[in-house]
C-alpha positions as CSV (number, residue, x, y, z in Angstrom):
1,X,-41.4,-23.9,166.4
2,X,-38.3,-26.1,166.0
3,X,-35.0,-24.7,166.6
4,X,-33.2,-25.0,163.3
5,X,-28.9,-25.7,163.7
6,X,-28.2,-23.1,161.5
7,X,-30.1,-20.6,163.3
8,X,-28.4,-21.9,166.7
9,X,-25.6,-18.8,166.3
10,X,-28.4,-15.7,166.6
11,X,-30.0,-17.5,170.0
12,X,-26.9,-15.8,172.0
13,X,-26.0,-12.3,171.7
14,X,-22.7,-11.6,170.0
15,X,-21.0,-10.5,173.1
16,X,-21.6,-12.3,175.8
17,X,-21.3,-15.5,173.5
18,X,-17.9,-14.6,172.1
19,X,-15.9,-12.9,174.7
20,X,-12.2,-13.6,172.6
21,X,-11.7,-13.5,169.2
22,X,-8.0,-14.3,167.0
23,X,-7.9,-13.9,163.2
24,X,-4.7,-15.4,162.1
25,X,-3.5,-16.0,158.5
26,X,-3.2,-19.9,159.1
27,X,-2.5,-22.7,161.8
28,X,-0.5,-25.6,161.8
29,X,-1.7,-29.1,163.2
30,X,-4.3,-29.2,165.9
31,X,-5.5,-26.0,165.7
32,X,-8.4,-24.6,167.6
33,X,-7.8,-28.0,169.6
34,X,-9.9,-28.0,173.0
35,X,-11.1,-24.5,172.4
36,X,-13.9,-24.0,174.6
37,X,-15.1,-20.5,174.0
38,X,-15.0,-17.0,171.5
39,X,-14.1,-17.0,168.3
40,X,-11.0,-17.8,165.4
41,X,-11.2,-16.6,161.8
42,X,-8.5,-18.8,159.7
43,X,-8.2,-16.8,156.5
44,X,-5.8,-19.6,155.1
45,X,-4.0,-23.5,155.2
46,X,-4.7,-25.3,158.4
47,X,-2.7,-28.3,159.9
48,X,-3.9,-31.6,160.5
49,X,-6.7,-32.5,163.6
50,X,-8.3,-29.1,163.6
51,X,-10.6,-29.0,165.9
52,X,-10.1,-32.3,167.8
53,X,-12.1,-31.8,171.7
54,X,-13.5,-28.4,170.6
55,X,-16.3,-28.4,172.5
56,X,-17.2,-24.5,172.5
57,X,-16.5,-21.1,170.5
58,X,-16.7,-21.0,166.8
59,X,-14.4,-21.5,163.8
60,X,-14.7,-19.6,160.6
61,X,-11.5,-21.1,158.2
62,X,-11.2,-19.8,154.6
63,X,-11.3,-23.1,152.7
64,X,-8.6,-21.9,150.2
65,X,-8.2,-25.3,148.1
66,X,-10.8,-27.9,149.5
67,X,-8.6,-29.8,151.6
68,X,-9.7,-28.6,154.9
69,X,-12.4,-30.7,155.5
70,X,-10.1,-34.0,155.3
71,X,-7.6,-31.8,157.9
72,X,-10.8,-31.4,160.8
73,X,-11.1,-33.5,163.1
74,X,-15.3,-33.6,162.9
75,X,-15.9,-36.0,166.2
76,X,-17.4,-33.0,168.1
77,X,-17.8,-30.1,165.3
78,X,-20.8,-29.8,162.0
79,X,-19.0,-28.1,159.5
80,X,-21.7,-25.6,158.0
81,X,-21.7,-22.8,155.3
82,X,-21.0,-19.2,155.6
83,X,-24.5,-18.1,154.8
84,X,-26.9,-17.0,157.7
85,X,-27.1,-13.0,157.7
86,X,-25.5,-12.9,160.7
87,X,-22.1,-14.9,160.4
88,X,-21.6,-13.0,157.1
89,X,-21.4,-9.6,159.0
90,X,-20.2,-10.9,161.6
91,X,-16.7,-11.9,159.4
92,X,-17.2,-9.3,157.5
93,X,-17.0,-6.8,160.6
94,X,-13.5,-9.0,161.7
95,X,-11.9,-8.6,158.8
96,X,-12.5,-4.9,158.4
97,X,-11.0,-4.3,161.7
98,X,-7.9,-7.3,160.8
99,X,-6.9,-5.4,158.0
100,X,-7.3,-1.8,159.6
101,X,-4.8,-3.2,162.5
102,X,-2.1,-5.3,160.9
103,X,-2.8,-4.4,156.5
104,X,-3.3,-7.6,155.7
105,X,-3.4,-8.1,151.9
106,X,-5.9,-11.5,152.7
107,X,-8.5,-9.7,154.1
108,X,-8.0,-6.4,151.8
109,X,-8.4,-8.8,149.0
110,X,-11.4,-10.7,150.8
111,X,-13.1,-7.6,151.3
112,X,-12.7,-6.1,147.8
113,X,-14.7,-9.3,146.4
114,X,-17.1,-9.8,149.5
115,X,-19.6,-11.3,149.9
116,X,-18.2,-13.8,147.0
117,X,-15.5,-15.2,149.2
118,X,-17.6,-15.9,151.5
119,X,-18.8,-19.1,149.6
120,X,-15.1,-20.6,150.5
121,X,-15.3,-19.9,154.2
122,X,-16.7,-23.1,156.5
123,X,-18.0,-22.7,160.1
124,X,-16.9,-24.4,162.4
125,X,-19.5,-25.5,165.4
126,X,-19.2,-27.4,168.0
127,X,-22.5,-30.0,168.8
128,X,-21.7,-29.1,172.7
129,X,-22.2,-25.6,172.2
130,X,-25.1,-26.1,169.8
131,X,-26.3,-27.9,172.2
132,X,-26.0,-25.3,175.0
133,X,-27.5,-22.5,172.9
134,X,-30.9,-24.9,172.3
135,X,-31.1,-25.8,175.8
136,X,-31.0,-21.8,176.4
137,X,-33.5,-21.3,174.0
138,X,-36.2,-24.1,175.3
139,X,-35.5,-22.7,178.2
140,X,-36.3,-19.3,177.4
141,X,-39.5,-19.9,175.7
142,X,-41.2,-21.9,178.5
143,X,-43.3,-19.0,179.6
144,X,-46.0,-21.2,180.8
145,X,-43.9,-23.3,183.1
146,X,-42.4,-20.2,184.4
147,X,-45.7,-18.4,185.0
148,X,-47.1,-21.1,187.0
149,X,-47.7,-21.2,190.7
150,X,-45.7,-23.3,192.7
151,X,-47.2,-25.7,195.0
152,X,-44.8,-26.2,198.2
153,X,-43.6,-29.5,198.3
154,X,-44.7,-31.4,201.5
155,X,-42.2,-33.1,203.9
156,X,-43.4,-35.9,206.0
157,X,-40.4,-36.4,208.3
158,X,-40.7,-40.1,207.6
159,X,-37.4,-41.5,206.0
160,X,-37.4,-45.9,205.6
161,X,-34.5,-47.0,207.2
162,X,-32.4,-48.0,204.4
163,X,-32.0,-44.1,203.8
164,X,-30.8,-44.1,207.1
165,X,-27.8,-46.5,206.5
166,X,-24.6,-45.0,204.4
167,X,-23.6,-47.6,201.1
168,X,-20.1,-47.5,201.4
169,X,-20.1,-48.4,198.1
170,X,-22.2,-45.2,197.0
171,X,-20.8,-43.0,198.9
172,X,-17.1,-44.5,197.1
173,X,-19.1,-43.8,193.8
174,X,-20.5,-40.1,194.7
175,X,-16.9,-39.2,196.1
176,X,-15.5,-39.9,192.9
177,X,-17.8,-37.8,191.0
178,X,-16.8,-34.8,192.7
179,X,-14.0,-34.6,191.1
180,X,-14.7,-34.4,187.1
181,X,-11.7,-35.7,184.9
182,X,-13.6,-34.9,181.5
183,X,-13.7,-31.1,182.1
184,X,-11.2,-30.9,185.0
185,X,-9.6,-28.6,182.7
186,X,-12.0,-25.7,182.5
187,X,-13.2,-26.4,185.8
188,X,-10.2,-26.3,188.5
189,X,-7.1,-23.5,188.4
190,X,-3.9,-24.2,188.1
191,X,-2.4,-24.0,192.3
192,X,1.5,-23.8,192.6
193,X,3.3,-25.0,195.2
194,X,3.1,-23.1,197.8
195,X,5.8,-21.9,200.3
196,X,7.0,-23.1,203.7
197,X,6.0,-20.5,206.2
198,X,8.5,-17.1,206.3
199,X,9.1,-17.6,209.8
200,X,10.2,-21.7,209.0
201,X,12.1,-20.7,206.1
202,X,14.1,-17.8,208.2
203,X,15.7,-20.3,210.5
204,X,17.2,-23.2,207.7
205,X,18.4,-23.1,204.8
206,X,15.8,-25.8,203.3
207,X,13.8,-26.0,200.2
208,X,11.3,-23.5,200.3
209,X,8.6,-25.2,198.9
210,X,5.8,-27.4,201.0
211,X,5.7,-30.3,199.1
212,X,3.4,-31.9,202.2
213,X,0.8,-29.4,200.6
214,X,0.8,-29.8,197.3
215,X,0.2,-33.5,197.6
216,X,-3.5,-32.7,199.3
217,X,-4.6,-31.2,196.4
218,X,-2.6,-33.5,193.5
219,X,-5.9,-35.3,192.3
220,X,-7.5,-32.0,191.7
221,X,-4.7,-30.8,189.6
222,X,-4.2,-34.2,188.2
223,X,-7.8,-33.7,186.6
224,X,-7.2,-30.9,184.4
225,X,-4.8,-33.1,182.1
226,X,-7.3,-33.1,179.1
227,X,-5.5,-36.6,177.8
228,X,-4.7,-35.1,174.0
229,X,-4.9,-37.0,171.1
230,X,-1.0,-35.7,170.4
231,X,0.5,-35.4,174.0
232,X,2.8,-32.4,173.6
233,X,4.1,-32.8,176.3
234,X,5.9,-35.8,175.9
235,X,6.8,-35.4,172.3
236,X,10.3,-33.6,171.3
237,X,8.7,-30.4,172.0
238,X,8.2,-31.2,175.7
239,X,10.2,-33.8,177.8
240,X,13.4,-34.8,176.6
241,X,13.2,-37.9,178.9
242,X,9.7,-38.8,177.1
243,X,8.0,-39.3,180.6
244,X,4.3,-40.9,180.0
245,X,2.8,-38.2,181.4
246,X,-0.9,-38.3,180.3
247,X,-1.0,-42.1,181.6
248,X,1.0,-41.3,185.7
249,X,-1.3,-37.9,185.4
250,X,-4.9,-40.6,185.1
251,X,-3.2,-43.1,188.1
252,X,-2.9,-40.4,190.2
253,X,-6.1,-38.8,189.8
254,X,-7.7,-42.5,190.4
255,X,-5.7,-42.4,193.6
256,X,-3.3,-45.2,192.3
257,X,0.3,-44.2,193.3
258,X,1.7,-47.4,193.0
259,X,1.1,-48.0,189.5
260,X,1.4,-44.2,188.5
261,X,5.4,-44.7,190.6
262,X,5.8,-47.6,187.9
263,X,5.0,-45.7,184.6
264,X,7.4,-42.5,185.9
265,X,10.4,-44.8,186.6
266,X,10.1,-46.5,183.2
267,X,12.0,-43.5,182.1
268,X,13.4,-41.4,184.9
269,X,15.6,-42.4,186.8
270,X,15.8,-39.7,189.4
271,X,12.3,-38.1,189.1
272,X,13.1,-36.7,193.0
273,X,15.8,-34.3,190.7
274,X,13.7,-33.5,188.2
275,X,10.6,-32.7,190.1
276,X,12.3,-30.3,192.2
277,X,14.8,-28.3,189.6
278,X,14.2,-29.4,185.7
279,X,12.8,-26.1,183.9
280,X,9.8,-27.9,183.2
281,X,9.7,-27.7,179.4
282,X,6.8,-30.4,179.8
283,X,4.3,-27.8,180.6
284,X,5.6,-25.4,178.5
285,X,4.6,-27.9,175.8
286,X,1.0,-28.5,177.2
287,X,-2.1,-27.8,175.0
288,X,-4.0,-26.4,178.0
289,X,-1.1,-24.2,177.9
290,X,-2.4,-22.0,175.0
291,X,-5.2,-20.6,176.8
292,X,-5.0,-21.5,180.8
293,X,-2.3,-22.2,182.9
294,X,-0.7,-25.3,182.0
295,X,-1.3,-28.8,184.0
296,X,1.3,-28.6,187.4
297,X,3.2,-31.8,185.9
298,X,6.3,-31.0,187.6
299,X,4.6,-30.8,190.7
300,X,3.1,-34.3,190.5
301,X,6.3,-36.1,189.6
302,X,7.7,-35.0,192.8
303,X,4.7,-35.6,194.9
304,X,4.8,-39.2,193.3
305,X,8.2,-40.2,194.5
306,X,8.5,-38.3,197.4
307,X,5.3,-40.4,198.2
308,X,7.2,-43.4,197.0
309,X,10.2,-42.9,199.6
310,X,7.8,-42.0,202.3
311,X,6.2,-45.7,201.7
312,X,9.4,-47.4,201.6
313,X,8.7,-48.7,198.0
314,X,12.2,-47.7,197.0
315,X,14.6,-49.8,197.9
316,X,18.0,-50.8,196.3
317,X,17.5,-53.7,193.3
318,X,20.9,-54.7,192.2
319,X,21.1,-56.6,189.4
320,X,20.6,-60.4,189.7
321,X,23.6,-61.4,186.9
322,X,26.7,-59.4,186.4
323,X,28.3,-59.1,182.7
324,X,31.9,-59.4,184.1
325,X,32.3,-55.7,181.9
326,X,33.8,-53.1,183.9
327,X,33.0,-49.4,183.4
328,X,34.5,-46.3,184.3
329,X,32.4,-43.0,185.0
330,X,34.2,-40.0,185.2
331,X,32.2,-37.4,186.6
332,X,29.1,-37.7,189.3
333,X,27.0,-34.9,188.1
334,X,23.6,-35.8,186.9
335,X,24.9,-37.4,183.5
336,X,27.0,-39.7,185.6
337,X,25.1,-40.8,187.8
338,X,22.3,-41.7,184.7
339,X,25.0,-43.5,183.2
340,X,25.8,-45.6,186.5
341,X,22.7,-46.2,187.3
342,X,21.3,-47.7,184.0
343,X,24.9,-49.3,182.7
344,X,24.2,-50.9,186.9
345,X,20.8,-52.1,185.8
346,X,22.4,-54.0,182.7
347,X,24.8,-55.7,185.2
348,X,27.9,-54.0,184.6
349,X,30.2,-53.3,187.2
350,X,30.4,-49.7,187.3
351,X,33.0,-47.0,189.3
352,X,32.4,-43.0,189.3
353,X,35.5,-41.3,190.0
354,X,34.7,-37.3,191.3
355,X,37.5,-35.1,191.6
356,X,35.4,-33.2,194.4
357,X,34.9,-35.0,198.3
358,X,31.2,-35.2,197.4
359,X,29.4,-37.0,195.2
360,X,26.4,-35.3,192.9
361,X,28.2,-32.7,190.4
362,X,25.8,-29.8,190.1
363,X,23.2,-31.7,192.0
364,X,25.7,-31.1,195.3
365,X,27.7,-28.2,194.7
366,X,25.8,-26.0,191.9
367,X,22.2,-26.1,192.7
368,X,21.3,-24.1,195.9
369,X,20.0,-26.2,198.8
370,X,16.8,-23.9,199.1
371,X,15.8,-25.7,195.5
372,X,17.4,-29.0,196.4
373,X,17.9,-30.7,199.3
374,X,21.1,-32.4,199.7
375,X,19.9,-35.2,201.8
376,X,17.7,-35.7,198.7
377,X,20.6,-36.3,196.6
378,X,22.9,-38.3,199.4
379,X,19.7,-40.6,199.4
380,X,20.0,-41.4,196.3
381,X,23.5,-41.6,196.5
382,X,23.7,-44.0,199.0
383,X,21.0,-46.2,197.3
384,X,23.0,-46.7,194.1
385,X,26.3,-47.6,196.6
386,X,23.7,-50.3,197.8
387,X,23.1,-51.1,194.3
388,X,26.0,-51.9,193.9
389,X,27.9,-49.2,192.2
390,X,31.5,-47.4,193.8
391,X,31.8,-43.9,194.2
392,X,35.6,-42.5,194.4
393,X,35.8,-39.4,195.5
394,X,38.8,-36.8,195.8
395,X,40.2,-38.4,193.0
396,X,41.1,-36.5,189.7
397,X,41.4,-38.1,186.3
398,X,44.4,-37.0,184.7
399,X,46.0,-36.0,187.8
400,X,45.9,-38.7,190.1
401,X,44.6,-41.3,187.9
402,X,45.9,-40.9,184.0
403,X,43.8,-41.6,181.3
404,X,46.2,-45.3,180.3
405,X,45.6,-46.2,183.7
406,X,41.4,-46.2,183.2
407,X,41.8,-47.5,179.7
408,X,43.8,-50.6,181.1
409,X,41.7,-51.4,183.8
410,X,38.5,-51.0,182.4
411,X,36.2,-52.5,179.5
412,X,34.7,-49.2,178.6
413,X,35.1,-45.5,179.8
414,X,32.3,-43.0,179.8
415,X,33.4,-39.0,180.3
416,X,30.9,-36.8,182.3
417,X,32.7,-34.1,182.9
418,X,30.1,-31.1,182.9
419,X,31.4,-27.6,182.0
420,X,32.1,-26.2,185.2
421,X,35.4,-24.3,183.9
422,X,34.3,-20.7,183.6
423,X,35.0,-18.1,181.2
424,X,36.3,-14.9,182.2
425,X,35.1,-11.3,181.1
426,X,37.7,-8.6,180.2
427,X,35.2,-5.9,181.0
428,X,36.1,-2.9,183.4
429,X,35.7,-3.6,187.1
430,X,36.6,-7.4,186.4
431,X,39.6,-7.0,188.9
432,X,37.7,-5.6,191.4
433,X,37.4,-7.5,195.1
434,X,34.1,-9.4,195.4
435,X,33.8,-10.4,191.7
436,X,33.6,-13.9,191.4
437,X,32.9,-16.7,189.4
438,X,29.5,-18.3,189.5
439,X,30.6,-22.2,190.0
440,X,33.3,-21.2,192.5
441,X,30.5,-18.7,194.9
442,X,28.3,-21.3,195.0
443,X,30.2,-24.5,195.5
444,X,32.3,-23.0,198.5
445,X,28.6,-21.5,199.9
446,X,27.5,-25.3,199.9
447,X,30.3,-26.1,202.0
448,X,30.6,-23.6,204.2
449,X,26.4,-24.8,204.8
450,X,27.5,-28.4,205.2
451,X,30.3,-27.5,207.7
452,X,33.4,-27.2,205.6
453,X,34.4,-24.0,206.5
């Protein structure tokens, strides 16, 4: 006989086809967004896109004022009654044990009425797991294949000699399909970056980190970006910089490092920083992030301009016309040098003045080299001198330069100061030897590393 849809849910058992299960009160936008698996009870409001690249698990949302249909996003879900036998004590079971854990006064009142309410809930199935659970059942009731005997395939040993000769073309093709971009995200694991060996890391004081490595597996990684409809992870939740991360994600998983370089300078400007010691607030943003590890973004910013440098693609661009505007930076911390290096781009004439003998702020003198290389910022350093911007170090604005003096001599004035100054705790023991600030310990550790004393 014909497998019916609605009948689809009783051709799995309960527990082996819904392993998770989350009853919640309502969700916000994008809920139940590339869920792939168990089971979510809604007993209230949803957001907008509800279920967009649901492709497994079911949905059970209390429709509490008809709107929810308009809020689902019904590309790759059938939105179907609460009526077969087994969906109704199915719920009915979850909200028992909902209200006996948390009290909730929803599913108390559900229950009280039930099974009337159950005439507001809609389920929520996906067409690739319907599609799944029929292909399980065919297969299951094709006794008579199953029962036949096999007759051994025979093997000549004769092969025409165009199987003999490798299509580089195909074989292109076939090595691309190893690699699946469409369900990279349930298929490959999250790998961080993995350490330098202990006995390398033992003798320096270098970054720990084997970004060499990381780089052999990038496209793999690279797959499991699922591409959302609403990329998190460059929104306000995510990446303050807005970094296009989806699109430099795709380039590098088609191998092309070039163009993928392109989109991540558009709007970094020192993704070699970034990659190596931003908090990553990018992945804490991600979608795949609510129910697997989140996509290693951080990882394959650095691995594409560390790959970038290694290629000799960057090289110093100074600007082709100069305003004539002169601007003073005062501070060479990471908010300086941004400021140089885009007021540079627009042709202004630009000078950073750093009260320390080093330029880079925190880059140089607060952030340990183990996390960041200081020939990593030096290089960058020195490109921007070739760009055409002038570092002045030793010098302190207010003490050796006064603030009249900058306001005469230049057009504009931008302060980038940081807040190094620390603030001092009255608590016992304060006076004690070997209590020090945080800014102070590490900047004179940097310098005794670099020689200094």
């Amino acid at each position: 006989p014909e497998l019916r849809t609605e009948n689809l849910s009783a051709a799995m058992p309960r527990k082996k086809a819904l392993p998770e299960v989350a009853v919640v009160e309502g969700v916000g936008d994008h809920g139940c967004e590339y869920m792939t698996g168990g089971c979510a009870v809604i007993l209230g409001l949803t957001g907008r896109n509800f279920a967009a690249g649901m492709s497994g698990g079911i949905a059970y949302v209390l429709d509490v004022d008809g709107s929810f249909r308009s809020k689902c996003n019904q590309e790759m879900v059938e939105l179907l009654p609460l009526e077969q036998t087994e969906d109704l004590k199915y719920v009915k079971s979850l909200l028992e044990e909902f209200h006996q854990k948390t009290g909730s006064k929803i599913a108390q009142e559900l229950l009280s009425r039930w099974p009337a309410p159950a005439g507001q809930f809609v389920k929520v199935f996906p067409y690739e797991y319907q599609r799944a659970l029929r292909q399980m059942a065919e297969t299951a009731n094709k006794t008579e294949v199953d029962n036949m005997v096999a007759v051994p395939a025979v093997n000549s040993g004769v092969r025409d000699i165009e199987e003999t000769i490798n299509d580089s073309a195909v074989e292109k093709k076939r090595l691309e399909k190893v690699l699946d971009k469409t369900r990279g995200f349930m298929k490959y694991g999250r790998e961080m970056a993995p350490y330098r060996p202990a006995e390398k890391r033992l003798k320096d004081w270098d970054e720990i980190y084997n970004f060499g490595h990381v780089r052999k597996g990038l496209r793999v990684q690279a797959a499991r970006c699922m591409e959302c409809g609403v990329p998190f992870c460059q929104s306000s939740h995510g990446c303050p910089l807005g970094n296009i991360i989806p699109k430099w994600n795709d380039l590098i998983f088609h191998n092309n490092w070039s163009e993928a370089l392109k989109q991540l300078l558009q709007t970094n400007n020192f993704p070699e920083f970034t990659g190596r010691v931003c908090p990553a607030p990018c992945e804490g943003a991600c979608v795949l992030g609510i129910n697997e590890p989140p996509v290693t973004i951080k990882n394959i910013e650095c691995s594409i301009i560390d790959h970038a440098f290694e290629q000799g693609w960057i090289q110093p661009e100074p600007p082709t016309n100069r305003t004539g505007f002169k601007v003073a930076v005062v501070g060479s911390g990471p908010a300086g040098m941004a400021a140089a290096h885009q007021l540079n781009k627009a042709g202004h004439l630009v000078t950073v003045y750093e009260r320390n003998d080093r330029i880079g702020g925190l880059l140089q003198y607060g952030i340990p080299t183990m996390k960041l290389s200081k020939d990593v910022v030096q290089r960058r350093v020195k490109l921007m001198a070739d760009e055409g911007i002038i570092f002045k170090t030793n010098i302190n604005v207010g003490k050796d330069i006064s603030a009249k003096e900058l306001y005469e001599e230049y057009d504009a004035v931008v302060l980038c100061t940081g807040a190094t100054w620390p603030r001092d705790l009255p608590i016992p023991g304060r006076q004690l030897e070997g209590i020090h600030f945080a800014m102070s310990f590490l900047e004179s550790w940097q310098k005794k590393q670099m020689g200094d004393g």
